[in-house]
Backbone as numpy.savetxt, mean C-alpha at the origin, in Angstrom:
# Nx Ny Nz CAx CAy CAz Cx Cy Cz
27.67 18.25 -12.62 28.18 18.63 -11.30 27.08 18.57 -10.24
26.26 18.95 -10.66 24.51 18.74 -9.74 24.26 17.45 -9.27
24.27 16.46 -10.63 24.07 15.12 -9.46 25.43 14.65 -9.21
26.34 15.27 -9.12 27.30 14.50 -8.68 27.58 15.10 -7.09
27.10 16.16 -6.70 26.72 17.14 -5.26 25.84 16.46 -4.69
24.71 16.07 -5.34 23.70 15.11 -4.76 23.80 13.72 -4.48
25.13 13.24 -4.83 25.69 11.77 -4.70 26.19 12.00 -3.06
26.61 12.97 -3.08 27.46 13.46 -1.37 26.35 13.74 -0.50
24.81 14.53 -0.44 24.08 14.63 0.04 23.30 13.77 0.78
22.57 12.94 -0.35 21.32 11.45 -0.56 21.51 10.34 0.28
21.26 9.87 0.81 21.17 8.88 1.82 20.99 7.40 0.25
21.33 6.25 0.68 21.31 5.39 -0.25 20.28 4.73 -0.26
19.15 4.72 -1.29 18.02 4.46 -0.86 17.76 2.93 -1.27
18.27 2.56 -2.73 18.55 1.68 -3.62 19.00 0.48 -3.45
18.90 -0.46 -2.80 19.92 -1.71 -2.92 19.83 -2.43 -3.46
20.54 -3.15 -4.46 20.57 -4.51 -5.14 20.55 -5.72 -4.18
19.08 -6.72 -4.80 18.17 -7.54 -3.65 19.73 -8.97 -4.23
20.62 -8.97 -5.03 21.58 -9.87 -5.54 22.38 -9.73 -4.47
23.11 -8.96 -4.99 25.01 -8.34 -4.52 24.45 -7.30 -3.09
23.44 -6.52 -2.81 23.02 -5.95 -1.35 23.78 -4.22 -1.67
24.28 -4.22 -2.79 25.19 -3.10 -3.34 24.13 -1.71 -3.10
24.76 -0.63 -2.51 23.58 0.79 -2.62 23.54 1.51 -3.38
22.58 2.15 -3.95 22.56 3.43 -4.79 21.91 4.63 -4.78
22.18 5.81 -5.39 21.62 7.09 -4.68 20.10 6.97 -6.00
20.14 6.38 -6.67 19.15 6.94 -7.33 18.53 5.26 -8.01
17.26 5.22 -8.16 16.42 4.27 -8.87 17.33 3.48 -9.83
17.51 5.17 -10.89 18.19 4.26 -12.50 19.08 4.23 -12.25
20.14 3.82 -11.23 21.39 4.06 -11.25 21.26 1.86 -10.66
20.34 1.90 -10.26 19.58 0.72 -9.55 19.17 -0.27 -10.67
18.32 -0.01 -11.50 18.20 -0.62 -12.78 19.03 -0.55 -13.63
20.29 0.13 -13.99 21.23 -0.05 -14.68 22.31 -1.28 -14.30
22.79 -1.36 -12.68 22.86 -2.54 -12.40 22.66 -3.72 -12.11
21.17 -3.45 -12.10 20.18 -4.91 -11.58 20.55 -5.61 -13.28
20.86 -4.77 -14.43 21.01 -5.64 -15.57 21.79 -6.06 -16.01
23.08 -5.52 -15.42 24.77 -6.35 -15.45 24.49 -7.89 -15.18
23.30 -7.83 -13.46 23.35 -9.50 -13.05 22.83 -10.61 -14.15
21.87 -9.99 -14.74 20.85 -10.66 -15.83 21.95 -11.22 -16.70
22.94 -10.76 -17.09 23.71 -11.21 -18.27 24.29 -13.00 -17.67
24.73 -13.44 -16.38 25.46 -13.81 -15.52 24.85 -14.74 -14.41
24.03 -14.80 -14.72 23.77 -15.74 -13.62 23.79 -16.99 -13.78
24.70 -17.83 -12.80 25.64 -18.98 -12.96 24.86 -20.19 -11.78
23.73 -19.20 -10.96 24.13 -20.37 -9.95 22.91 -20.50 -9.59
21.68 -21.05 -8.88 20.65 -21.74 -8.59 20.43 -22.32 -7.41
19.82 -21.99 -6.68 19.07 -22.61 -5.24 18.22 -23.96 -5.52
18.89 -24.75 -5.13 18.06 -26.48 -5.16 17.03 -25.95 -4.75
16.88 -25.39 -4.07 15.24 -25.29 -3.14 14.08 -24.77 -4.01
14.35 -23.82 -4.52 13.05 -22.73 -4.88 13.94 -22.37 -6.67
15.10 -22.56 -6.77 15.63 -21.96 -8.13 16.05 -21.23 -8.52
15.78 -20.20 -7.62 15.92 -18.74 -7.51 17.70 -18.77 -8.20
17.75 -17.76 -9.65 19.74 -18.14 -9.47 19.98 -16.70 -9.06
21.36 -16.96 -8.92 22.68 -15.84 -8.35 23.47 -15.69 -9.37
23.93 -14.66 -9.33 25.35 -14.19 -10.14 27.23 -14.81 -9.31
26.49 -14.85 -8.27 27.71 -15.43 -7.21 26.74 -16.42 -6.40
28.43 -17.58 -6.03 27.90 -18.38 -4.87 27.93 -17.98 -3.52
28.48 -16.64 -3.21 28.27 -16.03 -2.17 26.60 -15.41 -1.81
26.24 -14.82 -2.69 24.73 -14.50 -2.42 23.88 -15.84 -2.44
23.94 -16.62 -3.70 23.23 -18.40 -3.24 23.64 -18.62 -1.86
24.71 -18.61 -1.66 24.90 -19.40 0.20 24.03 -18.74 1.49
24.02 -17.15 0.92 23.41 -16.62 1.84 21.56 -16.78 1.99
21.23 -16.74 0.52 20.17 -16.77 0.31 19.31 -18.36 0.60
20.05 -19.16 0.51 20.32 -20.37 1.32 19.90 -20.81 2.26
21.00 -19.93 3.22 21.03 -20.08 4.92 19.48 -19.40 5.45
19.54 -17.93 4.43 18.81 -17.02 5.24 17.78 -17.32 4.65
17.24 -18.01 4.03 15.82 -17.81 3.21 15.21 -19.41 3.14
15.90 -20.45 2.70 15.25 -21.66 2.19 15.05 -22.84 2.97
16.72 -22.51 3.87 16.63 -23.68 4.60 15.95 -23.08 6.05
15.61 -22.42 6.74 14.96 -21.58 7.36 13.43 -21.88 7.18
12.96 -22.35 6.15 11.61 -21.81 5.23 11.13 -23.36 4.65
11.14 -24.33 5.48 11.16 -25.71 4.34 9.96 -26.08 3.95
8.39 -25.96 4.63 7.15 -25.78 3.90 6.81 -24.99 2.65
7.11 -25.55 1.86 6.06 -24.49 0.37 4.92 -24.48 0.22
4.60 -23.54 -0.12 2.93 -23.68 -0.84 2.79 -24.16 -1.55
1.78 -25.75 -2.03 1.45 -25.89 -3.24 1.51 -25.02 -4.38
0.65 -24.53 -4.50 -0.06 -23.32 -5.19 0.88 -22.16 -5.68
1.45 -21.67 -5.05 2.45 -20.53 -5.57 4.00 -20.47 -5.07
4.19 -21.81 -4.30 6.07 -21.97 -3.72 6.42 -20.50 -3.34
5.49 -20.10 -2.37 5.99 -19.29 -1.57 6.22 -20.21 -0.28
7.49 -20.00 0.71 7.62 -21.05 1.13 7.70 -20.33 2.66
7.49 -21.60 4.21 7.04 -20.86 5.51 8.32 -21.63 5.91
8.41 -20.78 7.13 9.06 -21.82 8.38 8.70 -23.00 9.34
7.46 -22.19 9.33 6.03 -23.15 10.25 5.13 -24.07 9.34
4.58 -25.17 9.81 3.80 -25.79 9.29 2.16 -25.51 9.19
2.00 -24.43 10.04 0.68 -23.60 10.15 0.81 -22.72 9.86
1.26 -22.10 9.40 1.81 -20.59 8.74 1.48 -20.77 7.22
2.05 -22.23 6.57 1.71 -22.81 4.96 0.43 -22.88 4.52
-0.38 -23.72 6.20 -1.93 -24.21 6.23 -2.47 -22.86 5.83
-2.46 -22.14 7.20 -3.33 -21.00 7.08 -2.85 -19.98 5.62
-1.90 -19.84 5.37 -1.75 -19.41 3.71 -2.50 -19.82 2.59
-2.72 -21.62 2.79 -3.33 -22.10 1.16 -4.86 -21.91 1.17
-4.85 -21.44 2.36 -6.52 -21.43 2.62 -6.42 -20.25 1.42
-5.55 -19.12 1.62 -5.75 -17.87 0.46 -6.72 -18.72 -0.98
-5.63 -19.78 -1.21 -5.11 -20.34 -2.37 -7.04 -21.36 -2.91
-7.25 -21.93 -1.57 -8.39 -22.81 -1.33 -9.74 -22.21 -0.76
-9.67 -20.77 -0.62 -11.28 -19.95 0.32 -11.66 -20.88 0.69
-11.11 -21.64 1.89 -11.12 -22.84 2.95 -11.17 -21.32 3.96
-12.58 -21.35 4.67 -12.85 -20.92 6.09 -13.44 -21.53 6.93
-12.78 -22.27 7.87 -13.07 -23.32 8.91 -13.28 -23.01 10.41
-13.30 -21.18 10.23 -13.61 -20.74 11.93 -14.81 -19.78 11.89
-15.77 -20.34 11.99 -16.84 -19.62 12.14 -17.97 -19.09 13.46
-18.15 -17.88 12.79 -19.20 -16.90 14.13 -20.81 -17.86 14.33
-20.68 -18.22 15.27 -22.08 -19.13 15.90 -23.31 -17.98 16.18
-22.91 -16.70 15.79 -23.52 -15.76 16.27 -24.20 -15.38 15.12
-23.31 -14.90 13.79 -24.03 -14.24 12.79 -23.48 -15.24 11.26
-22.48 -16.40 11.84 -22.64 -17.04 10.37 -21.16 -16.62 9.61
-20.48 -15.38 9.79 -19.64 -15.19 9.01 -18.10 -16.37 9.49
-17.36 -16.12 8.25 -16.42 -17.56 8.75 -15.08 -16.42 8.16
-14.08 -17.44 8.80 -12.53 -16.79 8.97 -11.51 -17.63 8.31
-10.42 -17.06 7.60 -9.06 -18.25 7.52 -8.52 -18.50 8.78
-8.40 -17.78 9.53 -7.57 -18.05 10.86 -8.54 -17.48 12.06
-8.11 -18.75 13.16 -9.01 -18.36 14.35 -9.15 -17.22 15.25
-7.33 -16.24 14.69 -7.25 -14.99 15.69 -8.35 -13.92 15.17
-8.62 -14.21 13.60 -9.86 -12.86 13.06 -11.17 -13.11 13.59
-11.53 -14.56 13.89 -12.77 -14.64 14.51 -12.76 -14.31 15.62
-11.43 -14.33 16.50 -11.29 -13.86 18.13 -11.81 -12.32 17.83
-11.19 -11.87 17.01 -11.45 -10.10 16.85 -12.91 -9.98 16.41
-13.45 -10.91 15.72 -14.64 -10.79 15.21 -15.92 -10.71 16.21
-15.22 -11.39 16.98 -16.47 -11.74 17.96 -16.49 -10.46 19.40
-15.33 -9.76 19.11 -15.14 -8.92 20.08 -16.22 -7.52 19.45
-16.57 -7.43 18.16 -17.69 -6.63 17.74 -19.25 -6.86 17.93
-19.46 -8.27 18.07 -20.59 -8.48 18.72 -20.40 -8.58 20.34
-19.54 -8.56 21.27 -19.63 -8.24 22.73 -19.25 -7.04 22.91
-18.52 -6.16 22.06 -17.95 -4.92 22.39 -16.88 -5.10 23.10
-15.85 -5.50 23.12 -14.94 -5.85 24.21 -13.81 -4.83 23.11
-13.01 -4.41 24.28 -12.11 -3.75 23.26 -10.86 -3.71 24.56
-10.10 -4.47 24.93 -8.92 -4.70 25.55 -8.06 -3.99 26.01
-7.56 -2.83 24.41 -6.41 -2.41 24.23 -6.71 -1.29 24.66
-6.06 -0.82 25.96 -6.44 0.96 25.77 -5.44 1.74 26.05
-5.10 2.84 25.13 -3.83 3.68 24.90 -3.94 4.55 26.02
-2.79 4.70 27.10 -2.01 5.83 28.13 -2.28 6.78 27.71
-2.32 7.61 27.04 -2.05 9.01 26.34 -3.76 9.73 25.99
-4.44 8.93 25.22 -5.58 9.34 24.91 -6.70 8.78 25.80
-6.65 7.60 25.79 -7.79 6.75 26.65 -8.57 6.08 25.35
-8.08 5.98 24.26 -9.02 5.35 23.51 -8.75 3.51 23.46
-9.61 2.99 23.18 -9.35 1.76 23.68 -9.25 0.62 21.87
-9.27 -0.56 21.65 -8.62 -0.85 20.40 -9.35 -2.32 20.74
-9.93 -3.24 19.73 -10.06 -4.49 19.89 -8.96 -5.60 19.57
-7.74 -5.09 18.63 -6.62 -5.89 18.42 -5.40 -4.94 18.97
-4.32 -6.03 19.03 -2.95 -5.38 19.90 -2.16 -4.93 19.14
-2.38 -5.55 17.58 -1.83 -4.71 16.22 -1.98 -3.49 16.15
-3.62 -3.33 15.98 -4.09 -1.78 15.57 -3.62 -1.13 16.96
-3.90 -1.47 18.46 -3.24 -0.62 19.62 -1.93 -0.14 19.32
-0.68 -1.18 18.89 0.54 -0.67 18.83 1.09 0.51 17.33
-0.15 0.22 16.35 -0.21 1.12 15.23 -1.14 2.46 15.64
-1.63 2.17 16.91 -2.16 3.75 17.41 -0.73 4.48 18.51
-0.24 4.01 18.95 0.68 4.44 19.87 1.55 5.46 18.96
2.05 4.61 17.70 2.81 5.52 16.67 2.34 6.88 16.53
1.03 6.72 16.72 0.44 8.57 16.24 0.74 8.96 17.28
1.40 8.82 18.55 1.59 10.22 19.64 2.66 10.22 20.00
4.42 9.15 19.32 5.00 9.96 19.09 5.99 10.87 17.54
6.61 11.10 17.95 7.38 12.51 17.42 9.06 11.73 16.30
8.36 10.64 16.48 9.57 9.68 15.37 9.09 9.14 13.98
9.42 9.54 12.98 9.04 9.01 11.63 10.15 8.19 10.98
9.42 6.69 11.10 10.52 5.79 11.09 10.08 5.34 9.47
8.85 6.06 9.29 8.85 5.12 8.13 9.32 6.29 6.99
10.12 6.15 6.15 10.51 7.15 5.10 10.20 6.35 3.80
10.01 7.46 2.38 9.17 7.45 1.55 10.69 7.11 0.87
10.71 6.47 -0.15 11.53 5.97 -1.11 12.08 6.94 -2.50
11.04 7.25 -2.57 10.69 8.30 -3.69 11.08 9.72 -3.32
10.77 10.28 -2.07 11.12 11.85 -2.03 11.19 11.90 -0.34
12.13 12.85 0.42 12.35 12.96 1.39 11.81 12.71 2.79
10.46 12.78 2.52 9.25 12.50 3.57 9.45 11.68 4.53
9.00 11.65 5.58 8.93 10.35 6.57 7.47 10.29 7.17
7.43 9.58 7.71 5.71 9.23 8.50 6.14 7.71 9.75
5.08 8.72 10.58 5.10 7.63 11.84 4.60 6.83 11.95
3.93 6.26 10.84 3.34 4.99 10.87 3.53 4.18 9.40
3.70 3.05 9.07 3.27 2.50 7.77 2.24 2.60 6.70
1.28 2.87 7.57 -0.40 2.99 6.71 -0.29 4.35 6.14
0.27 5.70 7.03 0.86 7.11 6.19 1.54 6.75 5.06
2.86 5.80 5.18 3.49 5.82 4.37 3.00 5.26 3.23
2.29 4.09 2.99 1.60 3.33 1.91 0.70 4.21 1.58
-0.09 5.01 1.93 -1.00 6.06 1.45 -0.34 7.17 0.49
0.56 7.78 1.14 1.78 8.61 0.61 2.21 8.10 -0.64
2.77 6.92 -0.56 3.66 6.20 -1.62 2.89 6.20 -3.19
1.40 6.20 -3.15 0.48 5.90 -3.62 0.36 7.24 -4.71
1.00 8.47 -3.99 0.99 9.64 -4.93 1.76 9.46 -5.76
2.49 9.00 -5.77 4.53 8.86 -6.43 3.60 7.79 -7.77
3.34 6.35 -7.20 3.44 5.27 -7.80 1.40 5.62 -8.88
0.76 5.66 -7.85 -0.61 6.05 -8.88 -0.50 4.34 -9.32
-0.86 3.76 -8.02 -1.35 2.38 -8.79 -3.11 1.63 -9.05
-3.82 2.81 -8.95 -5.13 2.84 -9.72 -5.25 3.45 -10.89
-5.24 2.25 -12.49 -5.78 2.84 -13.93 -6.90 2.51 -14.08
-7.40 3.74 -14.83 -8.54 3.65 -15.34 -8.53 2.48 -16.24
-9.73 1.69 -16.51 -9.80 0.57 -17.41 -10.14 1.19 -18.79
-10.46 2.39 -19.17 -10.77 2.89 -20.20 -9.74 3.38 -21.19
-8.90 4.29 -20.02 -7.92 5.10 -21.08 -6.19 4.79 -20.52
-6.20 3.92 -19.57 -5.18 4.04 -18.56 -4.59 5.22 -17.83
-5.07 6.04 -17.60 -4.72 7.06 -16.81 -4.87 6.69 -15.32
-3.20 6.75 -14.79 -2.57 6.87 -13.60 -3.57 7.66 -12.09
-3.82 7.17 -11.29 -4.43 7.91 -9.78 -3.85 7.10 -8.54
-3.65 8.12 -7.93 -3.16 7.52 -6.29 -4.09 6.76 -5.53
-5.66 7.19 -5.93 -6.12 6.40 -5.07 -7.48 5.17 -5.65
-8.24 4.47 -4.96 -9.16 4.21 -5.60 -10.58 5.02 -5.46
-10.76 6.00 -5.02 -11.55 6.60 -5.31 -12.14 7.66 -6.25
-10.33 8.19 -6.43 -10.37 9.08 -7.62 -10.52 8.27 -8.63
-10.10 7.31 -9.36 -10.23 6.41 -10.23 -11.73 6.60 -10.88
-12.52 5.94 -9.70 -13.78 5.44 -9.83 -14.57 6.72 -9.90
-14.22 7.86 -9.36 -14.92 9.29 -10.18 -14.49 9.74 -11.51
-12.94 9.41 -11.55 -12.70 9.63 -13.10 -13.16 8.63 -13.97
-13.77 7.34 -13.77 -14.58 6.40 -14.73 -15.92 6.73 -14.99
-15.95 7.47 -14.19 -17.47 7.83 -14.45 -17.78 9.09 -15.23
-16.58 9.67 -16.04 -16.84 10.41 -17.42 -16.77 9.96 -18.13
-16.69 8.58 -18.48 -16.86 7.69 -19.52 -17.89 7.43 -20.08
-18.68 7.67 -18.99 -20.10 7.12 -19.24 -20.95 8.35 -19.47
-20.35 9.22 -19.07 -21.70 10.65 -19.53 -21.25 11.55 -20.58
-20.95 10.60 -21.73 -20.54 11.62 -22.86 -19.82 12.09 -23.22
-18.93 12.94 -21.86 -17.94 13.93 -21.80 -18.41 15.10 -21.54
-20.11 15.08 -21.15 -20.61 16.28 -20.88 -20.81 16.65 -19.28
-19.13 16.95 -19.04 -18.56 17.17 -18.24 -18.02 18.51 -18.07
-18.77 19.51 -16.88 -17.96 20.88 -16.95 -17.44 21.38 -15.54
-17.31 20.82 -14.29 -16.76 21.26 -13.53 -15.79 19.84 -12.37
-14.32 21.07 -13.16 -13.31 19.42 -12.61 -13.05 20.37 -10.73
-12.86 19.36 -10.20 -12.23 19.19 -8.56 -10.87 19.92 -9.02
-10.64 20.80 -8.34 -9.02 21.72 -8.64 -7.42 20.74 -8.17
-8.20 19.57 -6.81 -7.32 19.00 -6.17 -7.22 17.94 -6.67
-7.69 16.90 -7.24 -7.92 15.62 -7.30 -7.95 15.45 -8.72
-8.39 16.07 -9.50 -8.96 16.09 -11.16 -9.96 15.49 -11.26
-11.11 15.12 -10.40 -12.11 13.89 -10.62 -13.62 15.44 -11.11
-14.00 15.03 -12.43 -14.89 15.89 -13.23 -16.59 15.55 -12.63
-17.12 16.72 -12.99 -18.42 16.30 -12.43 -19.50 17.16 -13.76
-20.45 16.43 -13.89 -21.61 17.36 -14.82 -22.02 18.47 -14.50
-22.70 18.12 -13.15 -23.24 19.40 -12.40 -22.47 20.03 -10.82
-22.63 21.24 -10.60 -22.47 22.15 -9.73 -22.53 21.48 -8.52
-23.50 20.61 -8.00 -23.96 20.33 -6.71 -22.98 19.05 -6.78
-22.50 18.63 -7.72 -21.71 16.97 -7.33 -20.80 17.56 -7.15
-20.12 18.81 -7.63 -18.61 18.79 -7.30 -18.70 19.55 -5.76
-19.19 19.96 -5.50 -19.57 20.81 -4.04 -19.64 19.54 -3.33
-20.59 18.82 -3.53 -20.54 17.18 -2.88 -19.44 16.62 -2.32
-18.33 16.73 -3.54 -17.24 15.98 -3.94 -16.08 16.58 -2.61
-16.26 17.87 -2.67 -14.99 18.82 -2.52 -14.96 18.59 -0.38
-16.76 18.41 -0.06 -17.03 18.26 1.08 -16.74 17.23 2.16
-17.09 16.21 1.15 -16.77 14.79 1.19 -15.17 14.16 1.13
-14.45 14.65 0.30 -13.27 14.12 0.13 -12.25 14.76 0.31
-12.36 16.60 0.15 -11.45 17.20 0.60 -11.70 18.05 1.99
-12.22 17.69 3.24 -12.76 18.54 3.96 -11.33 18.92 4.99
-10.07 18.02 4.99 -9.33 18.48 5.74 -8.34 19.40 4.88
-8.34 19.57 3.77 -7.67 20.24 2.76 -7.88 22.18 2.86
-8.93 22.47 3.95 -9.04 23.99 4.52 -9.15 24.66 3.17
-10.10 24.16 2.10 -10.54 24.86 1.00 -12.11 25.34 1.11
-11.88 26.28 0.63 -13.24 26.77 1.07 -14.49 26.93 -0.41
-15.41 26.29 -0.12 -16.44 25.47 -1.32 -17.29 26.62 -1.71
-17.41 27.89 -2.58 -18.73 28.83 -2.25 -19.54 28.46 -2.80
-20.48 28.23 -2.39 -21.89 27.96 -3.17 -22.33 28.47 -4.04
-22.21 30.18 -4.17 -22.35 30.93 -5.00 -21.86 30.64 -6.42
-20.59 30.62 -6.00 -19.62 30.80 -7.20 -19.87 29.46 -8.04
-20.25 28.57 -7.55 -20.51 27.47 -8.42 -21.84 27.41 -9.10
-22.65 27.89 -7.97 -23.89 28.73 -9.18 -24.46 29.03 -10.07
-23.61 30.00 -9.91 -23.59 30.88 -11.00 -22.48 30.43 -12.07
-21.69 29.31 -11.59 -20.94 28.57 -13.45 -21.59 27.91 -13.85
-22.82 27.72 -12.98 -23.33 26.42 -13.58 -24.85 26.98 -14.28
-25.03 28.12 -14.18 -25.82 29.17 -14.83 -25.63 29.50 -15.83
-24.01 30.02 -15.83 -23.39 30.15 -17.00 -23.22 29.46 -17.70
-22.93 28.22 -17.39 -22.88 26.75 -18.56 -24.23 26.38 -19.39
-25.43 26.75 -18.26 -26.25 26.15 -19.47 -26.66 27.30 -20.30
């Protein structure tokens, strides 16, 4: 009766990328993404991609292939533009053909060297109404505007949340999903930093005695996790005593 109250609640977060069908929950999502698997009858000349229906091929068709007629060598991901493919295979080729006359460094595309070069003149263009801070690209300007107002367009997939910008949300998302493993033991972290502190009890033995309360990232001694807590959790309004770590670390030896 519980999730069936929560079927009336939930906004549909789920859609099948086939049939476009919604669902309130993930597995309710993977239970039908595997009906299509049994069934699929039909195939895009273009790319291959099949369908379960010729209604989704037609669409996928219109809206995706014939739209899109440059492929990439390399991985048939496919463009609309014929410079859109170029500047892609460069990924494919570390072909950088726009380079700083100033300090040597080189670019796939000529708009990063435009930005590049705006760090050796200082030029910074963009400047936000609200604060006065100013921006060297019109990207990052219009991804600063988001922080002053009061709309969270971007919502979290996983749990109710929203955030006013994308870069919140991909940060966020990162708690849910934990797509940094350790190469040692595979253990799951949101970020890459915790990772790379939790790899580094690998290497000291295990003579490891004081873990971070927030993060789980372990430290040998007293003064690294005080380090740690300063450094990485300083907007977290936890308060570090010097003392108290001290004296555990008095007690430990």
């Amino acid at each position: 009766e519980e999730v069936h109250m929560k079927s009336h609640s939930q906004e549909e977060n789920f859609n099948c990328s086939v049939c476009n069908r919604k669902f309130y929950t993930k597995e309710n999502l993977e239970m039908h993404v595997k009906a299509h698997s049994n069934g699929k009858k039909f195939s895009c000349s273009y790319c291959k991609k099949p369908f379960t229906t010729f209604n989704a091929l037609q669409e996928h068709v219109t809206n995706q292939c014939q739209k899109r007629q440059y492929e990439c060598q390399f991985c048939g991901r496919r463009f609309s533009r014929p410079h859109e493919k170029v500047k892609h295979e460069r990924i494919h080729t570390g072909e950088k053909p726009h380079v700083c006359q100033i300090c040597g460094k080189a670019f796939r595309v000529s708009y990063c060297l435009t930005l590049h070069l705006r760090t050796h003149s200082g030029t910074r263009p963009y400047q936000c109404n609200e604060c006065g801070k100013r921006f060297k690209s019109h990207s990052v300007y219009n991804h600063h505007l988001l922080t002053h107002s009061d709309v969270r367009a971007y919502k979290c997939p996983y749990c109710p949340k929203a955030f006013k910008t994308s870069v919140q949300l991909a940060g966020h998302k990162n708690s849910h999903i934990k797509p940094f493993a350790c190469t040692e033991c595979n253990r799951p972290f949101a970020s890459l930093y915790a990772v790379r502190a939790h790899m580094e009890t690998h290497k000291r033995d295990n003579n490891l005695k004081f873990d971070c309360w927030l993060c789980g990232a372990t430290y040998a001694r007293a003064f690294a996790l005080r380090d740690h807590m300063k450094s990485q959790h300083a907007g977290a309004n936890v308060n570090v005593d010097e003392n108290v770590l001290i004296e555990l670390e008095t007690n430990e030896s």
